[in-house]
PAMAR-513038 format. One line per 10 residues: number of its first residue (from 1); their letters; for each residue z, x, y of N, C-alpha, C. Coordinates in steps of 0.001 Angstrom, whole numbers, plus 500000, padded with zeros to 6 digits. Layout:
N
NUM) A) Z/X/Y/Z/X/Y/Z/X/Y | ...
***
This chain:
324
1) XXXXXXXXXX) 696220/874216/163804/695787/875347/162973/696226/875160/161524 | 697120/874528/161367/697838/874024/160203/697168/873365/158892 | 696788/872409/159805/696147/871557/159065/694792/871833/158882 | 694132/872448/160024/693296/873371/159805/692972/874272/158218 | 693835/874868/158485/693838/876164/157265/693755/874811/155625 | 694532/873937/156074/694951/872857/154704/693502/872438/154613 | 693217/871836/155555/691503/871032/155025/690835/872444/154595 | 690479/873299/155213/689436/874638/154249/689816/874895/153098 | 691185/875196/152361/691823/875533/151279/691543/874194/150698 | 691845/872939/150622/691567/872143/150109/690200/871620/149888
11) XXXXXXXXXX) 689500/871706/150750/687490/871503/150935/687112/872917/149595 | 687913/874105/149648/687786/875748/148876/687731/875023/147048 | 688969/874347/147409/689410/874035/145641/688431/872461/145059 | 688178/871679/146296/687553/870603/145356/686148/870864/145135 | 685386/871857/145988/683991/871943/145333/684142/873319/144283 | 685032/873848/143944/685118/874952/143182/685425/874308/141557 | 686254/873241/141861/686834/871855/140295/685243/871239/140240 | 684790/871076/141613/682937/870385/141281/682037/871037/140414 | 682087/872443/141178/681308/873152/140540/681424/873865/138863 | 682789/874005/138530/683383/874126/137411/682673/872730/136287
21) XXXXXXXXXX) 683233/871521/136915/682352/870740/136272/680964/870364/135976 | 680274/870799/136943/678811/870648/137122/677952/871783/136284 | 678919/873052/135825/678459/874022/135122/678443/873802/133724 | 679558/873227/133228/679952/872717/132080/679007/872058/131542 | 678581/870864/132248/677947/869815/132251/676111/870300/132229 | 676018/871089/133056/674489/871804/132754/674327/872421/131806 | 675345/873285/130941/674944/873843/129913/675603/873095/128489 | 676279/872378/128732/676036/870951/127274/674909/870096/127558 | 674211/870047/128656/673609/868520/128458/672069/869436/129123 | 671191/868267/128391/669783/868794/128240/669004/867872/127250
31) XXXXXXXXXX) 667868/868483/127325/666613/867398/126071/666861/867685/124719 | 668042/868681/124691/668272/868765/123577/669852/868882/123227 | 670221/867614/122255/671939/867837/122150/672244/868722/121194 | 672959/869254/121914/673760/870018/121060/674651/869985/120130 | 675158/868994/120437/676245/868606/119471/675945/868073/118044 | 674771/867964/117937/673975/866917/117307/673118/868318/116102 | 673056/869458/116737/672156/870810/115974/673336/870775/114995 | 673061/870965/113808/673379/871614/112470/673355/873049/112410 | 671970/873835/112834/671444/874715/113131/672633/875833/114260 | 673389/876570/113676/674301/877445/114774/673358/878657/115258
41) XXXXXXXXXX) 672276/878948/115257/671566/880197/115391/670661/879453/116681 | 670385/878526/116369/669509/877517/117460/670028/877329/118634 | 671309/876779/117931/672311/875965/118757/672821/877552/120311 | 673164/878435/119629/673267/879555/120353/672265/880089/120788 | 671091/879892/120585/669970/880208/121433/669853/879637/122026 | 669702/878407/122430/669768/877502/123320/670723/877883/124609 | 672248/877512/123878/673069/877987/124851/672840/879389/125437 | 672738/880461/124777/673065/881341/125725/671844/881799/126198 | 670674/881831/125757/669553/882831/126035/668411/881770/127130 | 668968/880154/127157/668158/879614/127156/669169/878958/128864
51) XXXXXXXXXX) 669859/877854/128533/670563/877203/129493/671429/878261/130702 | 672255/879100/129861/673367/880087/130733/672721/880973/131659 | 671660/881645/131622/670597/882589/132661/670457/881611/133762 | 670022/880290/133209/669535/879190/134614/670828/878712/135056 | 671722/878642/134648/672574/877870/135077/673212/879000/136297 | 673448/880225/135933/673973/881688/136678/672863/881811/137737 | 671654/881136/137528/670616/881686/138328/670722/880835/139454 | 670670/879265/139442/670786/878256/139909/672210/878456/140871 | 673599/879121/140497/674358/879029/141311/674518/880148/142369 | 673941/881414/141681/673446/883043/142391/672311/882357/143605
61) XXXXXXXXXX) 671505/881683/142880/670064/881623/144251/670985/880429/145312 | 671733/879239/144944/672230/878453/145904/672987/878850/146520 | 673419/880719/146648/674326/880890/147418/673971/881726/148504 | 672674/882696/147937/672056/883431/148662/671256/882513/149870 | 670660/881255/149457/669881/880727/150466/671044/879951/151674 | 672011/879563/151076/672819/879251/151871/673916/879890/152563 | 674111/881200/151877/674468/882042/153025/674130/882750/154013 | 672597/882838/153464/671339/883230/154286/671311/882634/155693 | 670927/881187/155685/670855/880142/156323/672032/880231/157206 | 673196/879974/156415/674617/879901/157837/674481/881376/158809
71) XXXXXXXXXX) 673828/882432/158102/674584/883389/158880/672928/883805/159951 | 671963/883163/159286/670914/883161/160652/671045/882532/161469 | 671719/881011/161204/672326/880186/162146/672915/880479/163581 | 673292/881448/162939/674927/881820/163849/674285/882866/164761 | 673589/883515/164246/673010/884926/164405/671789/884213/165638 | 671128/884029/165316/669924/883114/166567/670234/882660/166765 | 671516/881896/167061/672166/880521/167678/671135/879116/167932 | 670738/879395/166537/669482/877634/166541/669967/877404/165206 | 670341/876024/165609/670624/875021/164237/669263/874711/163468 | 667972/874935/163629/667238/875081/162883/666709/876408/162271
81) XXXXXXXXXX) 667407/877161/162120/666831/878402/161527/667783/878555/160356 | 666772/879313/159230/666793/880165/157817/665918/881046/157647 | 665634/881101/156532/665210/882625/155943/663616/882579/156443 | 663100/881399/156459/661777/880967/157364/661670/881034/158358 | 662428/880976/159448/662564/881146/160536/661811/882625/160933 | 662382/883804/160484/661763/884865/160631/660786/885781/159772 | 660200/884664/158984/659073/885163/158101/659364/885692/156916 | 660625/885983/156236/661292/886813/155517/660918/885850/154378 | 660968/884616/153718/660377/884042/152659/659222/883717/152816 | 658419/884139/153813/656876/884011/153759/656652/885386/153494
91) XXXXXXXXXX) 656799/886174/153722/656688/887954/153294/656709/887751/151995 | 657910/887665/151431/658136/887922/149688/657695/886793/149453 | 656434/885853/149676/656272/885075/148822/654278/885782/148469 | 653919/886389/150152/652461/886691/149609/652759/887924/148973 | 653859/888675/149276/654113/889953/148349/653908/888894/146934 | 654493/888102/146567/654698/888188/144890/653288/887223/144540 | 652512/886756/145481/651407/885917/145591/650412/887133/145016 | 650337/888478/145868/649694/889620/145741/649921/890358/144291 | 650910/890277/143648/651076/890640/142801/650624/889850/141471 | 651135/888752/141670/650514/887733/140601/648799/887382/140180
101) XXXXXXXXXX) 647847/887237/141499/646676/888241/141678/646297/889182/140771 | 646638/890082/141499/646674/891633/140517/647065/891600/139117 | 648073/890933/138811/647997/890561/137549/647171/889987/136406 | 646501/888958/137178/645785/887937/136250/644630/888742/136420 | 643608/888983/137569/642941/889375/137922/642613/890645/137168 | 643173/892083/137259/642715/892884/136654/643720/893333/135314 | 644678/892383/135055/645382/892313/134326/646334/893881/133277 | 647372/893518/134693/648522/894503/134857/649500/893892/134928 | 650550/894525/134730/652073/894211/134780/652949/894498/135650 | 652918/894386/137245/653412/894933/137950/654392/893746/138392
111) XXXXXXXXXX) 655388/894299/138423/656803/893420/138638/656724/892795/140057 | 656957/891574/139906/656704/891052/140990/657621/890507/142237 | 659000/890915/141264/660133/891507/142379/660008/892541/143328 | 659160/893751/143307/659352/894586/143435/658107/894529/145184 | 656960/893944/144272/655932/893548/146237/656951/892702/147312 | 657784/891516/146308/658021/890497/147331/659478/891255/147983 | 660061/892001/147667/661046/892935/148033/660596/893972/149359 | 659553/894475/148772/658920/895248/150168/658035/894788/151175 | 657673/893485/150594/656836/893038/151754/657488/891745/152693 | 659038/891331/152104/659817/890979/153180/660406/891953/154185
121) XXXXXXXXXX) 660806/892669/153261/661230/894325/154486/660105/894521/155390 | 658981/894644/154984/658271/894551/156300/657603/893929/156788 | 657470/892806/156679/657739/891468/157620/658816/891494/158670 | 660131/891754/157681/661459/891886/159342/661280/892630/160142 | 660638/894233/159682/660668/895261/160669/658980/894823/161190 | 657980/894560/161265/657048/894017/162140/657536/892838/162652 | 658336/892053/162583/658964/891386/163386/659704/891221/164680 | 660635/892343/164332/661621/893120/164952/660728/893954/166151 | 659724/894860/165713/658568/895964/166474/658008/894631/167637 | 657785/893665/167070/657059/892497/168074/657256/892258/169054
131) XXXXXXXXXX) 658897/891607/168398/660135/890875/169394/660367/892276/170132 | 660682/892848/169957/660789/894432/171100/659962/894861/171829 | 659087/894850/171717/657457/895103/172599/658048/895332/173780 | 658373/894491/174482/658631/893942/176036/660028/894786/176803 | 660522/895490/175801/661661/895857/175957/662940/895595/175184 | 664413/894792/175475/665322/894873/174245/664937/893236/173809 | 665583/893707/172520/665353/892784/171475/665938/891334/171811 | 665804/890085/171903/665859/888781/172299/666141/888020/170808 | 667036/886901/170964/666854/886256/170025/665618/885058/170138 | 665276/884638/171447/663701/883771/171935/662586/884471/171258
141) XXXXXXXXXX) 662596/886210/171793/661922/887082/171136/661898/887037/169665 | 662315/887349/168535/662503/886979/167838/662206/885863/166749 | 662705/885266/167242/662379/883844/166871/660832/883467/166753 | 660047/883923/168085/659071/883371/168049/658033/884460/167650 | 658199/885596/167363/657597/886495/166316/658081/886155/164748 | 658950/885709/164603/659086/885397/163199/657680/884210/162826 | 657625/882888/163824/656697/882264/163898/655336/882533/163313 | 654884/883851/164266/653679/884154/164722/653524/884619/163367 | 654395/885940/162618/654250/886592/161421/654477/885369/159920 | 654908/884809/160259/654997/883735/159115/654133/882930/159014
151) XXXXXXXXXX) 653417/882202/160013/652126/881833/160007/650752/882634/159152 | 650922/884084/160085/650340/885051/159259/650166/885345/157585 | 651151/885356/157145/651694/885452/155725/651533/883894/154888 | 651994/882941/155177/651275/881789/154835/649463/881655/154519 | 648935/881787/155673/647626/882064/155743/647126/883323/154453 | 647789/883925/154653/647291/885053/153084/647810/884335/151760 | 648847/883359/151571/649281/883472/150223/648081/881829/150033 | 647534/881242/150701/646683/880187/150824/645188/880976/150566 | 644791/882608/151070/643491/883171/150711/643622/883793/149390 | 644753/883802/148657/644795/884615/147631/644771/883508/146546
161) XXXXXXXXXX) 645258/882087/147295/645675/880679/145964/643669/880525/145978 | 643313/880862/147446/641406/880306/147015/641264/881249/146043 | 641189/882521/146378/640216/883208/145439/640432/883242/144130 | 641894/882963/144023/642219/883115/142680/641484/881972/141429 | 641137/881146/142319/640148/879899/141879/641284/879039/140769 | 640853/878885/139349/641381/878381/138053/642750/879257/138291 | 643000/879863/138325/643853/881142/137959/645566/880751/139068 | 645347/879989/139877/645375/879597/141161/647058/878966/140684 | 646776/877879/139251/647764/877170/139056/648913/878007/138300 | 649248/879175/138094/650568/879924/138066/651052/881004/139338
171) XXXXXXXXXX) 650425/880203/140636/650847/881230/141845/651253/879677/142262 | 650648/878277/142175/650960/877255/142602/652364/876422/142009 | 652545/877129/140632/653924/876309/139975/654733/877263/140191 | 654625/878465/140841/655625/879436/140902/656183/878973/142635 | 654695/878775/143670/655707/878434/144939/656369/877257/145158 | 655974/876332/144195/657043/874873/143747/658524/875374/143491 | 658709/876477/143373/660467/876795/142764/660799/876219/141262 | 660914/877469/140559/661274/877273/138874/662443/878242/138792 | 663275/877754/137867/664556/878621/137719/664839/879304/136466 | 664033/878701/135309/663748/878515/133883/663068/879836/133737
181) XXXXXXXXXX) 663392/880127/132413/662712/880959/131526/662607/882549/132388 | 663791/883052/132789/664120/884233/133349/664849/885369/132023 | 665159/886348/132207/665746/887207/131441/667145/887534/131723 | 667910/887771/131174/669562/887900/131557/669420/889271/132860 | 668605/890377/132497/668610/891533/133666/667819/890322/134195 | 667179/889586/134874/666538/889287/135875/667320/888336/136960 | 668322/887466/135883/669619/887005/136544/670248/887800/136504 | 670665/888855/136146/671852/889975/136338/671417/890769/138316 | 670266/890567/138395/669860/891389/139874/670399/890342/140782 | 670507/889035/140517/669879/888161/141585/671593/887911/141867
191) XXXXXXXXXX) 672245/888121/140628/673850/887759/140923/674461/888673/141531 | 673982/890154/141578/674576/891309/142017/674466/891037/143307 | 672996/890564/143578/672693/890494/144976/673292/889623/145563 | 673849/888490/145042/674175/887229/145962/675511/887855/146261 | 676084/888970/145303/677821/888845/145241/678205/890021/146429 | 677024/891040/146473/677199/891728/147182/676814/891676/148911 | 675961/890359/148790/675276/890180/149914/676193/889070/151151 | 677031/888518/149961/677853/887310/150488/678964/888321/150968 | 679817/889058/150146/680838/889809/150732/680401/890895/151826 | 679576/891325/151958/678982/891907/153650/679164/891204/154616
201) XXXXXXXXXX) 678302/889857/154712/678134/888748/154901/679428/888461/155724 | 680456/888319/154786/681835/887856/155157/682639/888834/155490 | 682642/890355/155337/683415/891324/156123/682981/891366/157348 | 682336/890859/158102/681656/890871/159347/681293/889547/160089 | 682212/888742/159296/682071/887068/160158/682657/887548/161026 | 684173/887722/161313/684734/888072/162882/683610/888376/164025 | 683195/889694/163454/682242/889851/164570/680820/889186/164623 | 680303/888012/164013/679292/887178/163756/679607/886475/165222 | 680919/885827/164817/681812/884663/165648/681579/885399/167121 | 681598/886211/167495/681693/887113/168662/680607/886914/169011
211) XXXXXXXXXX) 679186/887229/168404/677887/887820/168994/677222/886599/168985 | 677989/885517/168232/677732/883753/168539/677472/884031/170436 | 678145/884233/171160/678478/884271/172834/677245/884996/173564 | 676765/885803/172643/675747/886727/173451/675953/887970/173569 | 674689/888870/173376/675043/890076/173527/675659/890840/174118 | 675995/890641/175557/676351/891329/176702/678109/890973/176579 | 678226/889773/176069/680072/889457/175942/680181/890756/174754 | 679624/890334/173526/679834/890815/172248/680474/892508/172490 | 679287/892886/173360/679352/895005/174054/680352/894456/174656 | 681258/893899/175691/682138/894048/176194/683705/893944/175672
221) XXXXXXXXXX) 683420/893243/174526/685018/893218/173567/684709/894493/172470 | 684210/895100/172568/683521/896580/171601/682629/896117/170167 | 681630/894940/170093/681164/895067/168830/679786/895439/169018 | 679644/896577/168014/678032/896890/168012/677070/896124/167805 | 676623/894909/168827/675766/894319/168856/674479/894921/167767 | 673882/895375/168373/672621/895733/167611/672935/896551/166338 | 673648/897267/165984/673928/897911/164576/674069/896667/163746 | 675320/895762/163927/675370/894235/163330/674171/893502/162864 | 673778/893172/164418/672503/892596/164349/671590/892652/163162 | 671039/894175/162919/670182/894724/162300/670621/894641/160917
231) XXXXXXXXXX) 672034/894914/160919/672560/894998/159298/672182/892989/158865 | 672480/892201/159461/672563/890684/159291/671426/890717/158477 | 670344/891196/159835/669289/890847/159249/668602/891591/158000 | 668599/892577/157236/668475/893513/156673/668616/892726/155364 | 670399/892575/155162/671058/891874/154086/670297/890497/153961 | 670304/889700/154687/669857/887905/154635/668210/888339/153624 | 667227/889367/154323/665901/889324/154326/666174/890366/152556 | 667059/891156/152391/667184/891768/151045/667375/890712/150001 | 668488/890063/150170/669343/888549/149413/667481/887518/149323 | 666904/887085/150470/666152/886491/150696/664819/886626/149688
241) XXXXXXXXXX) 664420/887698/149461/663701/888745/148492/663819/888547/147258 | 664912/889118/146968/665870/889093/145729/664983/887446/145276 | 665622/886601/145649/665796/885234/145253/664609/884590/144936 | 663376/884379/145736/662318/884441/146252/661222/884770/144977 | 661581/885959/144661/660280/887185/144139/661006/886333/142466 | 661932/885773/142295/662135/885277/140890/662157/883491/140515 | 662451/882764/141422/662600/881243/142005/662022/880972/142130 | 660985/881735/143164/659673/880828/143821/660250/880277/145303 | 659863/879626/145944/660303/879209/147331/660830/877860/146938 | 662171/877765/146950/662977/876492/146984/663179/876403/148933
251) XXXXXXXXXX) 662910/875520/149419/663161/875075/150759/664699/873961/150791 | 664826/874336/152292/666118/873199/152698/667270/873513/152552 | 667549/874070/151500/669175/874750/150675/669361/875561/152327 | 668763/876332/152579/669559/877686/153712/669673/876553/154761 | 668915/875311/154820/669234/874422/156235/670221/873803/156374 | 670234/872858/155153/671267/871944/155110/672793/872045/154711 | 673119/873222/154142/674116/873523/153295/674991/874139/154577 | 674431/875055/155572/675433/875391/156567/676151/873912/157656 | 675207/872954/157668/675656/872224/158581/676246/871141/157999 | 675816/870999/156635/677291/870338/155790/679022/871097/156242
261) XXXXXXXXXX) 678305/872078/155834/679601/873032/155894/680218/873007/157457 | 679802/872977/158277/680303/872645/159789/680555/871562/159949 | 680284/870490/159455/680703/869179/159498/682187/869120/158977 | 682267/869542/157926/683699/870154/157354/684383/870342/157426 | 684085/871761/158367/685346/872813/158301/684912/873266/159829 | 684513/873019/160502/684327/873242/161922/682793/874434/162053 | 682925/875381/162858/682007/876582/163236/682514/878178/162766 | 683303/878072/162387/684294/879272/162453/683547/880150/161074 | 682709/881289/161241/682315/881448/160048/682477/882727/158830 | 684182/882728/159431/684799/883263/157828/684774/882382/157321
271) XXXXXXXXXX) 684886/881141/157665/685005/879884/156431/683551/879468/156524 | 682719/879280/156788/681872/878907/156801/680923/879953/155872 | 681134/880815/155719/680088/881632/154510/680992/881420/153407 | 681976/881468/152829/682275/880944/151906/682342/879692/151505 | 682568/878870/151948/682357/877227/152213/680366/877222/151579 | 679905/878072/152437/678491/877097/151891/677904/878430/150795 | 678734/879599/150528/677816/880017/149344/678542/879045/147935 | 679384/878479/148191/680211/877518/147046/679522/876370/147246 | 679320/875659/148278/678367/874525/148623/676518/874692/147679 | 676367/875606/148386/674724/875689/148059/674936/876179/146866
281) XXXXXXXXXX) 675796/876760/145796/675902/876537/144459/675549/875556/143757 | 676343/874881/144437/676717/873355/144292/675700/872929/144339 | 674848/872589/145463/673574/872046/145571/672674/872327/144617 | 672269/873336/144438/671035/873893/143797/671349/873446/142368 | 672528/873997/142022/672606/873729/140242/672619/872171/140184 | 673262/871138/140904/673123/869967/140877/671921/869458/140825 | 670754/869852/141612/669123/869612/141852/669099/870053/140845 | 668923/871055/140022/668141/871778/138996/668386/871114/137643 | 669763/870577/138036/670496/870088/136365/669864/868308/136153 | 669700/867988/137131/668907/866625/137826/667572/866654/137592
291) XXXXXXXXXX) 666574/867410/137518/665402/867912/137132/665143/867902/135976 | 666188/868648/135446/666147/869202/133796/666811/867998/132945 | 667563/867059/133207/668469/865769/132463/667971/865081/132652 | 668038/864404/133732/667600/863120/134186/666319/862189/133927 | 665287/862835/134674/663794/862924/135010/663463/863132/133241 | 662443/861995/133583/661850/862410/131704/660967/863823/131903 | 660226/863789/132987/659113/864875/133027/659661/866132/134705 | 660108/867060/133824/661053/867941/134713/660465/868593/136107 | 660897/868437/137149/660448/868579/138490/660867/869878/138766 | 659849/870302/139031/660064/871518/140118/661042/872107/141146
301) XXXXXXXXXX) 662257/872637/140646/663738/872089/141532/663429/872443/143363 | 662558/873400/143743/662388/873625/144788/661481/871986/145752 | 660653/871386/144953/660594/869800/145128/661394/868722/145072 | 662027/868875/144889/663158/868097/144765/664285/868518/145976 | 664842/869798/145993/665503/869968/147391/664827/869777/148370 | 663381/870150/148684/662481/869309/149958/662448/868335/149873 | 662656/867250/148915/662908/866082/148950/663821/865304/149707 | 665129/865879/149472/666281/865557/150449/666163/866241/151409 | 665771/867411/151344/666462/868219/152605/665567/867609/153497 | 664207/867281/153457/663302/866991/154527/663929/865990/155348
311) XXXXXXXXXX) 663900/864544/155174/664700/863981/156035/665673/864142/156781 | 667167/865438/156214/667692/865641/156927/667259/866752/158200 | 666146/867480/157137/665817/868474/158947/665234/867384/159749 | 664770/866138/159839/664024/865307/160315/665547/865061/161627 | 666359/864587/160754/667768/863658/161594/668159/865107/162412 | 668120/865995/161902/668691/867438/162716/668116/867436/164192 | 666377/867307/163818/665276/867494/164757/665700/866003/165709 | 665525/865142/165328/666138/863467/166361/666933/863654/167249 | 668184/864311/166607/669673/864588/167591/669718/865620/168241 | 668564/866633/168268/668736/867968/168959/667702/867488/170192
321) XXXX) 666840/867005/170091/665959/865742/170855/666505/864953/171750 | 667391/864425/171745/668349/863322/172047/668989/864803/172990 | 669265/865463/172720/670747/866472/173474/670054/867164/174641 | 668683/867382/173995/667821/868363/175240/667512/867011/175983
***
């Protein structure tokens, strides 16, 4: 247990010195040096109005998807599930698909946080109504209504990219994942949300760890299975929203970042939601800052994490293959 507690505290402080550096490093470095502006009015536009929103945004969204991810994990007890899993980023994506539409189309201003917010909420709860049909709620159940409804919702944000015809290519660079050119309130929501969504999140790992076993153990040591349940999902699909309706759909982050994090530090997931909302920080601003430096012609950061992440859901999918 000892040494235990030493590797998490120590795994706590070296990606926290990473990430410290990796922040630094995103907001000095760019297509444009800074050091190099004469210009202090520039030079501070740059920095603050321009780099610091993405950089806050980039470490707010890598924490939400990856705390998302560990705690659906745990919650459906399938190493392949995230915020996709139960339709919840296919909801808020034709919500903000629908909105963007409406926008161009009869040309209005309707915030497009605000569809992909309510139309993940109800995505979970027609989800939830599905998986219940039959009687009590299942995580098989579940699972495979998230399927059915996410399929669904896909299929609409693909009839809205036809009709939209020409119009088509700012609903298409938005579901690529962009982090750029947000407003300080627009990163100010997304940080509230990650900060408030992660500490829920983590007042209620104990009993996460519990309902890991199954419902029927969980009622027998006294935890409100289904009140929990419902709150998990509520928060993940709110956080999920949040992120989503301003990003665009970055994929992989909610997959890969929890099972880094178990590789780690074991299953145990008081450490494990903090471990990967510091991890998927990590990740995302690293992809994004990699996009924006590196690359002469800047990639789409949500392309770029499907980039890596794909292969590894590939090796996930091999060894879970291999076990069944």
């Amino acid at each position: 247990m000892r040494n235990s507690n030493k590797k998490f505290y120590s795994v706590i402080v070296i990606f926290i010195l990473l990430l410290t550096i990796l922040t630094i490093t995103a907001l000095v470095c760019g297509k444009v040096n800074l050091f190099t502006l004469k210009n202090e009015v520039i030079r501070d536009t740059i920095l603050i109005k321009i780099r610091l929103p993405r950089v806050i945004l980039a470490i707010s969204a890598g924490c939400i998807l990856a705390v998302s991810g560990a705690v659906l994990q745990s919650l459906l007890n399938n190493p392949l599930a995230d915020s996709y899993t139960l339709g919840i980023s296919s909801g808020a994506a034709l919500g903000a698909c629908l909105t963007i539409y409406i926008n161009i189309v009869f040309e209005k201003n309707i915030p497009i946080q605000f569809n992909a917010i309510v139309f993940s909420l109800l995505v979970l709860i027609l989800v939830i109504k599905i998986a219940g049909l039959k009687g009590r709620l299942t995580i098989t159940n579940l699972v495979l209504a998230g399927i059915i409804v996410s399929s669904i919702c896909q299929a609409g944000v693909s009839f809205f990219k036809s009709i939209a015809d020409e119009d088509a290519v700012s609903m298409i660079n938005w579901l690529m994942g962009n982090l750029g050119s947000k407003t300080i309130f627009q990163v100010l929501m997304v940080t509230v949300t990650a900060l408030v969504g992660t500490i829920i999140c983590f007042k209620y790992s104990k009993e996460l760890n519990i309902m890991t076993m199954g419902r029927r153990e969980a009622l027998l040591v006294g935890v409100n299975y289904d009140f929990i349940n419902k709150l998990f999902l509520i928060i993940c699909a709110l956080m999920t929203a949040m992120c989503v309706s301003l990003c665009g759909i970055i994929g992989f982050v909610g997959l890969v970042v929890p099972h880094l994090t178990r590789l780690l530090i074991g299953a145990d997931n008081q450490r494990v939601i903090p471990v990967s909302a510091i991890l998927g920080s990590l990740l995302l601003l690293g992809a994004d800052t990699l996009t924006r430096v590196v690359l002469n012609h800047e990639l789409p950061v949500g392309v770029l994490t499907t980039l890596v992440g794909g292969p590894f859901f590939c090796y996930i999918f091999i060894k879970r293959k291999e076990v069944i």
